[in-house]
C-alpha positions as CSV (number, residue, x, y, z in Angstrom):
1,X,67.3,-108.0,6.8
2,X,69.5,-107.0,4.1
3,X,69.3,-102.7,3.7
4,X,71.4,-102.2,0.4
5,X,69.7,-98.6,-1.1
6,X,70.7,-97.2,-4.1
7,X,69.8,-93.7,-5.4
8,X,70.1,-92.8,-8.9
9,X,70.8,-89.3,-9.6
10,X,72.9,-86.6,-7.6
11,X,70.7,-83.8,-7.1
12,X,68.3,-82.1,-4.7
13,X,66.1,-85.2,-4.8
14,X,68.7,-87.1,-4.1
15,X,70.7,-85.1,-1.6
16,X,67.0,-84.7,0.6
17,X,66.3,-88.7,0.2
18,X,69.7,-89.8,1.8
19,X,69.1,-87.0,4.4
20,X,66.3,-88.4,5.8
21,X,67.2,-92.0,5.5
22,X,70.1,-91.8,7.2
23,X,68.9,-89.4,9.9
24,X,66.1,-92.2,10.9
25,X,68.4,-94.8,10.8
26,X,72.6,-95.1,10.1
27,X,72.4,-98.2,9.5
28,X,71.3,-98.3,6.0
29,X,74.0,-99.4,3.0
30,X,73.3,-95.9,1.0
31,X,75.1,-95.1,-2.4
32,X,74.3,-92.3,-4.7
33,X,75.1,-92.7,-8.3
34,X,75.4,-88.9,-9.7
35,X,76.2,-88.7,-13.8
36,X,78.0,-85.2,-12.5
37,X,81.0,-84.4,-11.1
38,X,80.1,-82.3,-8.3
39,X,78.6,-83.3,-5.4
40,X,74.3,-82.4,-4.9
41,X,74.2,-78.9,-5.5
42,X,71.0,-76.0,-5.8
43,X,70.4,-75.3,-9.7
44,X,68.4,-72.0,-9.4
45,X,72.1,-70.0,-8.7
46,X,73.0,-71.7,-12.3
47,X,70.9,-69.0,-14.4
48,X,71.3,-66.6,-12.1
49,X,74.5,-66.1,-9.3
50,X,76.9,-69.0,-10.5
51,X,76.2,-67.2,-14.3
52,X,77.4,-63.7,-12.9
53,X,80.2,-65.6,-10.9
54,X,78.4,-63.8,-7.7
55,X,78.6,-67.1,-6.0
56,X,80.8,-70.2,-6.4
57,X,80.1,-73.9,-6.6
58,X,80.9,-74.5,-3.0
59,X,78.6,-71.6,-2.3
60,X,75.6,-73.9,-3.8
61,X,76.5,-77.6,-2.4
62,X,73.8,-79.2,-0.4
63,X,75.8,-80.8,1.9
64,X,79.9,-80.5,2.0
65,X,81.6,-84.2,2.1
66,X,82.0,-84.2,5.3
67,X,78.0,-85.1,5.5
68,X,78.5,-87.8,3.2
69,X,81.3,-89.4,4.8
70,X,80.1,-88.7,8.0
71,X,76.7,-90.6,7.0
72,X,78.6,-93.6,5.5
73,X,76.9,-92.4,2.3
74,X,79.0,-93.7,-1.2
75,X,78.4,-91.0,-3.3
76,X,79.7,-92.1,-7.0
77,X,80.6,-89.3,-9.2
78,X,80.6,-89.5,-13.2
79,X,78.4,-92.6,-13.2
80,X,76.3,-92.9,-16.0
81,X,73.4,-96.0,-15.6
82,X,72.9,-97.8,-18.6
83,X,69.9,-100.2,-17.5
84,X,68.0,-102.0,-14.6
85,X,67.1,-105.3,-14.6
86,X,64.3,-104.8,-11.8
87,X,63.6,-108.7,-11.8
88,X,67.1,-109.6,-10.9
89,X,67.6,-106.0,-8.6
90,X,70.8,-105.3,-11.1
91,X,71.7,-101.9,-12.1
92,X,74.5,-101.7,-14.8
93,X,76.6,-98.8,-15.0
94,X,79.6,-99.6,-18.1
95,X,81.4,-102.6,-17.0
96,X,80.1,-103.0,-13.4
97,X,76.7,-104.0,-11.9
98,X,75.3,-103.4,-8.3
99,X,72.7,-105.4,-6.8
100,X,70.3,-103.5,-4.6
101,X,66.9,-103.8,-2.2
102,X,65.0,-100.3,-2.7
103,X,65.9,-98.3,-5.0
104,X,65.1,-94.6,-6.1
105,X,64.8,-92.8,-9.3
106,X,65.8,-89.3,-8.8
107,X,67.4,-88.9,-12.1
108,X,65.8,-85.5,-13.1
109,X,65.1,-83.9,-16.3
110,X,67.4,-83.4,-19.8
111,X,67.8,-80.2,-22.0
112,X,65.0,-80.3,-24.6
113,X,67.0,-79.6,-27.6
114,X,66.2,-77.5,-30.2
115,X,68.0,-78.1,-34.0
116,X,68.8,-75.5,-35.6
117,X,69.2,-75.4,-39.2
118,X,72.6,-74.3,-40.4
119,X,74.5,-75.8,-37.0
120,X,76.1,-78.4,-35.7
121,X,74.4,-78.9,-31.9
122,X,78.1,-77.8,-30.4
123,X,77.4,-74.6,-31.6
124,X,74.5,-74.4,-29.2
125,X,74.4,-73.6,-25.9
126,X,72.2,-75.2,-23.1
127,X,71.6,-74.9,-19.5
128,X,71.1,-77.3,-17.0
129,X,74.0,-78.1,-14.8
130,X,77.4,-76.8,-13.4
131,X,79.8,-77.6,-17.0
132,X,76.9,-76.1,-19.0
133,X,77.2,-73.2,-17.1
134,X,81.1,-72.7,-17.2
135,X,80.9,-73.2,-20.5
136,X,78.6,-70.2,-21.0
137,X,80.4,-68.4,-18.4
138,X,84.0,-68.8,-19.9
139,X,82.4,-67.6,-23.6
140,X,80.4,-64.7,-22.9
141,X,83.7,-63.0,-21.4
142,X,85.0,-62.3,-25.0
143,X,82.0,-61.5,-26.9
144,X,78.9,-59.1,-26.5
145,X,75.7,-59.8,-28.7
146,X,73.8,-62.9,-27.2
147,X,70.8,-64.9,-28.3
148,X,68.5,-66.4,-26.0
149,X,66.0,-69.4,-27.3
150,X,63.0,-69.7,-25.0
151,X,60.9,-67.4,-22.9
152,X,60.4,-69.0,-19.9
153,X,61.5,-68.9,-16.4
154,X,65.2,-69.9,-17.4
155,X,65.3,-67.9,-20.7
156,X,64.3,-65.0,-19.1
157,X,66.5,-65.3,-15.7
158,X,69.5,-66.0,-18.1
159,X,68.3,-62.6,-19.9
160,X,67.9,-60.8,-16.6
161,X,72.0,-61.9,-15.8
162,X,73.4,-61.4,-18.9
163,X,71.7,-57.6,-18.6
164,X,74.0,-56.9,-15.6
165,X,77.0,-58.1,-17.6
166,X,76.2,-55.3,-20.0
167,X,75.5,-57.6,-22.8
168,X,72.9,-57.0,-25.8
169,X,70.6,-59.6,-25.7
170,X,68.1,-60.8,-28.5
171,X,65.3,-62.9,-27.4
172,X,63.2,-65.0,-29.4
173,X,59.7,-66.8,-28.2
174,X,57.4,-69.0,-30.7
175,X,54.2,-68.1,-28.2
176,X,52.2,-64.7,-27.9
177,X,53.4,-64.2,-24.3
178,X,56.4,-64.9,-22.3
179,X,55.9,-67.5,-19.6
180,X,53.1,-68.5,-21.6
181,X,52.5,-72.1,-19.8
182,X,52.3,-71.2,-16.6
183,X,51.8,-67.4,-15.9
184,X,49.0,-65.2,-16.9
185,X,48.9,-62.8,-19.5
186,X,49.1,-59.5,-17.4
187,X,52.1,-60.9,-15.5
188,X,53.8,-61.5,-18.4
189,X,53.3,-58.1,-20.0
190,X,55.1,-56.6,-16.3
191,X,57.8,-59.1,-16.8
192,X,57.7,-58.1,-21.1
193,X,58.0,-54.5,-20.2
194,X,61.2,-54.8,-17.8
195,X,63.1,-56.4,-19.7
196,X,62.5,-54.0,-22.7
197,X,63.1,-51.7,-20.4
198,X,66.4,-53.2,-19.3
199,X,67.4,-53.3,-23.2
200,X,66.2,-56.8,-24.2
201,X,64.8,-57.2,-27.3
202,X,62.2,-59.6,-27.2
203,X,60.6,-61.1,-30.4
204,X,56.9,-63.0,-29.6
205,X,55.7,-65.6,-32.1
206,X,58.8,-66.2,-33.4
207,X,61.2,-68.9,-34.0
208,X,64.9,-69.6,-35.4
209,X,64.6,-70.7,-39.1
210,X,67.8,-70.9,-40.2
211,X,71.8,-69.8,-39.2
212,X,74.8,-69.8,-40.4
213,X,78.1,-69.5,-38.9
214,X,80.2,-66.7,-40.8
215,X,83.8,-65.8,-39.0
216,X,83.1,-65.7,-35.1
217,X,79.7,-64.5,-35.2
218,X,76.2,-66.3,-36.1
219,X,74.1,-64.9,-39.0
220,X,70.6,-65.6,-37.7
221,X,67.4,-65.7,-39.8
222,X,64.3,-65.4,-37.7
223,X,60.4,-67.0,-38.8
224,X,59.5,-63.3,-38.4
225,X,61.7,-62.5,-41.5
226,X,64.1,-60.2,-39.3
227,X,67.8,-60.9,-39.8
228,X,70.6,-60.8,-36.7
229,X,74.3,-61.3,-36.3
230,X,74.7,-63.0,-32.7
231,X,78.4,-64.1,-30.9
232,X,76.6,-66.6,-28.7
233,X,73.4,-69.0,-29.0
234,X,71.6,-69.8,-25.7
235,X,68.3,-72.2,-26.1
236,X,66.5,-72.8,-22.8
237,X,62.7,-74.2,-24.2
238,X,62.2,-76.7,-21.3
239,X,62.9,-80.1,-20.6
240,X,62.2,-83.6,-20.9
241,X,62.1,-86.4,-17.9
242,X,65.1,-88.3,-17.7
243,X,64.6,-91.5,-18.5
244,X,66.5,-92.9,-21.0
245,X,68.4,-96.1,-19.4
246,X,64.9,-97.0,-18.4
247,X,63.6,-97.9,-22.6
248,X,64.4,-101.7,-22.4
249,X,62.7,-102.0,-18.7
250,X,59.3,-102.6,-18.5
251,X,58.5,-99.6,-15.5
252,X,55.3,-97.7,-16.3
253,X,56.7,-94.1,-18.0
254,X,54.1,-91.5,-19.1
255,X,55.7,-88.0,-19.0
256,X,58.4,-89.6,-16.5
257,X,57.9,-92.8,-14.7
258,X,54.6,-92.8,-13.1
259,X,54.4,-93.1,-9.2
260,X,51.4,-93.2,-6.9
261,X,50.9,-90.5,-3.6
262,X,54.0,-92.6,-2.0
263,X,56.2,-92.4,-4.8
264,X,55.8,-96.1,-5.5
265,X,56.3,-97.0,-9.5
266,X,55.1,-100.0,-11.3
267,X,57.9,-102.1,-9.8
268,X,58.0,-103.5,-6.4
269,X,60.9,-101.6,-3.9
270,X,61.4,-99.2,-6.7
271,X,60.3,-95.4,-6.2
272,X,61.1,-92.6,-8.2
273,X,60.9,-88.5,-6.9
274,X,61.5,-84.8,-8.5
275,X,61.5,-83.7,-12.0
276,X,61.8,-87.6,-13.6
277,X,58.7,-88.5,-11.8
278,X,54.9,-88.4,-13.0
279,X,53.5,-88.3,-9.8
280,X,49.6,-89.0,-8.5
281,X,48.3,-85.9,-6.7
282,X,45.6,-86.4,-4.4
283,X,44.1,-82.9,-3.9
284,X,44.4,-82.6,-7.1
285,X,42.9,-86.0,-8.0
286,X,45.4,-86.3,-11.3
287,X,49.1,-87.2,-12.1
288,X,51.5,-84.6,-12.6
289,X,55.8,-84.1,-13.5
290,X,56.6,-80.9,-12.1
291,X,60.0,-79.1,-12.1
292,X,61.0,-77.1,-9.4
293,X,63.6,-76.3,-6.4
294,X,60.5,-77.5,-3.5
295,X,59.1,-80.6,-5.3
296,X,62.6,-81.5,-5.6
297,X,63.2,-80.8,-1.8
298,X,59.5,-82.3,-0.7
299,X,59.2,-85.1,-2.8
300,X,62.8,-86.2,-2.2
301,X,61.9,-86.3,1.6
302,X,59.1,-87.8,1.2
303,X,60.6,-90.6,-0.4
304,X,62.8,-91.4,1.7
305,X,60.4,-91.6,4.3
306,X,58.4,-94.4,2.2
307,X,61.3,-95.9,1.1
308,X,62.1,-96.9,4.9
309,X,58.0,-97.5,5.4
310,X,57.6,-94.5,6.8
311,X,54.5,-94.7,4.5
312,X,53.3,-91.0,3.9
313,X,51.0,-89.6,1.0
314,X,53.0,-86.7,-0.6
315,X,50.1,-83.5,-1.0
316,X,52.5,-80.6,-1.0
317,X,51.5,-77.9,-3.0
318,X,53.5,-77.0,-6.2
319,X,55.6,-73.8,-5.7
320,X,57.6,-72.1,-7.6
321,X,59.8,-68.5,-8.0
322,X,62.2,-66.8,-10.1
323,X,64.1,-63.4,-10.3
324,X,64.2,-61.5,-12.5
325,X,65.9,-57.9,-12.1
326,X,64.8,-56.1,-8.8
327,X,61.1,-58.4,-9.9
328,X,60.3,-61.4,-7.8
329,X,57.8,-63.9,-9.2
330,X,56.1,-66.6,-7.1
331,X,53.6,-69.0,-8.2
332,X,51.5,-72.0,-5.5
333,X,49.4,-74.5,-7.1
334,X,47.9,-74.8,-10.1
335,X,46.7,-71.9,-12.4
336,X,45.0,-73.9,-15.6
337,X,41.6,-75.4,-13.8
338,X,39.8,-72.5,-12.6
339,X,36.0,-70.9,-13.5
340,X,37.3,-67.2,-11.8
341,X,40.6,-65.5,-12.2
342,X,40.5,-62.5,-9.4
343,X,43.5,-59.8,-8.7
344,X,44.9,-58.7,-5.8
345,X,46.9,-55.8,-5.8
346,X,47.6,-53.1,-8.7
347,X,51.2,-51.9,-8.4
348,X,54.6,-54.1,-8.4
349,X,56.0,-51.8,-5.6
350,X,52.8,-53.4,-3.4
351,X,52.7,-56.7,-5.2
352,X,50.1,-58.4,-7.5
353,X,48.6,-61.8,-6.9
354,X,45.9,-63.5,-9.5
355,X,44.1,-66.3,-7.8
356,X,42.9,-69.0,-9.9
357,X,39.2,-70.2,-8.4
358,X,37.6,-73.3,-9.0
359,X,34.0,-73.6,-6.7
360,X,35.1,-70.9,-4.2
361,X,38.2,-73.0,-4.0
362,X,41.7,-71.4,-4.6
363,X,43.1,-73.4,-7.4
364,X,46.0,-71.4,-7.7
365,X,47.8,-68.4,-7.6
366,X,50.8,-65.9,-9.2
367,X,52.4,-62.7,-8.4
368,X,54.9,-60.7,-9.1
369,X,56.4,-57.7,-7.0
370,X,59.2,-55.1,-6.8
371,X,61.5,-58.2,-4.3
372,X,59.6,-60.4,-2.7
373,X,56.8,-59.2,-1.5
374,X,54.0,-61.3,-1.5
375,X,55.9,-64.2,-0.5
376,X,53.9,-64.2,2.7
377,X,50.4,-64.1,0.8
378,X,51.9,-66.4,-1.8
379,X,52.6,-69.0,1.1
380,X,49.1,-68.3,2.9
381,X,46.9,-69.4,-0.2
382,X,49.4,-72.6,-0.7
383,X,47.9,-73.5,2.7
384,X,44.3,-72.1,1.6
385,X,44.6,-74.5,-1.3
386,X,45.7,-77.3,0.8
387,X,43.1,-76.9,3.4
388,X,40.7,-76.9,0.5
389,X,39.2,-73.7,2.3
390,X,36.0,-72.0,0.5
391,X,37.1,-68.2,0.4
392,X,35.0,-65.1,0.1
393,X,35.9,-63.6,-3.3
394,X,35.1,-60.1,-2.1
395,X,37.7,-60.1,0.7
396,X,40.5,-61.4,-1.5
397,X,40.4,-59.2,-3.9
398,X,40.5,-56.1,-0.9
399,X,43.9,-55.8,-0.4
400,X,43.4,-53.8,3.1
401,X,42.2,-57.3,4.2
402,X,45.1,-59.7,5.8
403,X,44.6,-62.8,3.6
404,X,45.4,-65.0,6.6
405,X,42.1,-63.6,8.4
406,X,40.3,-64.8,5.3
């Protein structure tokens, strides 16, 4: 039996999916086609110790070559797929074609661009991967005044790093809160109030409307009516499944390329995993595309296990952090289907945790702490959620009650 696997996309999925392949059986023909340069590497240092230069690329690899050759793993750099024909088993990447048996989508997700009136996208700055952020890196060493686009987890970690760089920062959000999507609304005024506090001026409900490039600087005109002269343009407003060289297939994509519990899509021997992948949750009883260091990790394991019929429902519970100054957010689950929202906690120096409650049920939860905290509680209600465990409202609120003896 022929055992030709081909994984598209050179990330975390990616990197976890040949891992556990090759470590149930050598023999498989693996290749890896990465669109990067650089071999699978962790994105959360980009916004955070890669920007500062606190760490370096080699700090962030995955795995060093030596795993790769070691493995018998063809890992293909700067290869950009075009199409698939999924009748034939042909991917086409420029002039070549490669012909496989499984295959896996792990292609992640793209910069959601944002166009700006007045520039030229060039002008604009984006982060995603290792060249966006040397790019950023190599011009915020000349200038001072930055804008950031986008209030969310990347916005505001970029914020958080540019601070200890002793920049001035402007930051500009079209919602009411920060973190709006996924955090609630007292979390977000903590996070609001340290990074005014740090010297970040933040503008809610407000949006670029126009700029214009005068000298070296950026004249900026906000919705709000407020006018700014910037040196840098930063837009981090989320990001889009990457699925592109997919249009002229026929594979089922809704939100990414929809997958069942074993990451099977639409096609037969074709499975897709992390960020580019809609996925079917069953505790949750719904599809969802999440982006975020675990799912990339779990679902890229998980993959790999069904890809060699190791058949295995994936049921992992989202999780998700980021850092932010000495402030460590964490968030398990899912915090938009609840009847109950209950707090734990009442300081950042203790930790705060809301729980999101459907039927007794933890849906959900977030907090945020002075370092991280309540990681350990954080972790005990993913397994409270996975468990499906009916919880006593009263003791999970009381703080002076361990949530494991719950």
């Amino acid at each position: 039996m022929s055992k030709e696997i081909i994984i598209i996309g050179g990330g975390q999925t990616a990197a976890n999916a040949s891992k556990t392949i090759k470590d149930s059986d050598k023999s498989y023909n693996l290749s890896i086609f990465s669109n990067e340069d650089y071999l699978p590497y962790e994105r959360p240092p980009l916004s955070k110790q890669l920007l500062t230069s606190e760490k370096k690329i080699d700090d962030c690899l995955f795995y060093k070559e030596e795993f790769y050759n070691e493995n018998n793993i063809n890992f293909l750099p700067n290869t950009e797929v075009e199409k698939i024909d999924f009748k034939e088993k042909l991917i086409f990447t420029g002039d070549k074609n490669y012909s496989y048996n499984k295959l896996l989508i792990a292609s992640g997700s793209k910069n959601r661009i944002l166009n700006i009136e007045g520039l030229n996208q060039n002008e604009i700055f984006y982060l995603r991967n290792i060249d966006e952020c040397k790019k950023i890196i190599d011009k915020v060493k000349k200038i001072k005044n930055i804008l950031i686009v986008g209030g969310g987890f990347i916005g505001l970690e970029i914020a958080s790093s540019m601070s200890k760089l002793e920049k001035n920062i402007t930051l500009v959000e079209s919602s009411a809160q920060l973190m709006g999507r996924i955090i609630p609304e007292e979390i977000s005024r903590l996070v609001y109030e340290k990074h005014s506090q740090s010297g970040v001026k933040i503008f809610l409900n407000t949006s670029l409307k126009s700029a214009r490039k005068k000298d070296q600087q950026y004249q900026i005109n906000l919705s709000n009516n407020e006018k700014i002269e910037v040196d840098i343009i930063i837009v981090g407003i989320g990001a889009l499944p990457n699925t592109d060289f997919l249009n002229s297939s026929d594979i089922n994509i809704d939100n990414g390329v929809v997958t069942n519990e074993y990451c099977e899509t639409s096609r037969d021997n074709v499975y897709a995993a992390g960020d580019v992948s809609n996925f079917f949750h069953p505790i949750y009883n719904s599809y969802m595309r999440l982006e975020s260091w675990k799912h990339a990790q779990d679902h890229g394991i998980n993959a790999g296990k069904n890809i060699i019929n190791q058949k295995k429902n994936y049921e992992e519970i989202p999780w998700m952090w980021s850092d932010q100054y000495d402030l460590n957010l964490q968030l398990t689950g899912i915090c938009n289907d609840y009847d109950q929202k209950v707090s734990r906690g009442n300081n950042l120096d203790e930790g705060i945790i809301f729980f999101f409650i459907k039927k007794n049920i933890i849906m959900g939860a977030c907090g945020v702490s002075k370092g991280p905290k309540i990681g350990k509680d954080i972790r005990i209600s993913g397994i409270k959620i996975k468990n499906q465990e009916i919880i006593d409202i009263n003791k999970i609120i009381d703080k002076n009650i361990k949530l494991q003896k719950i």
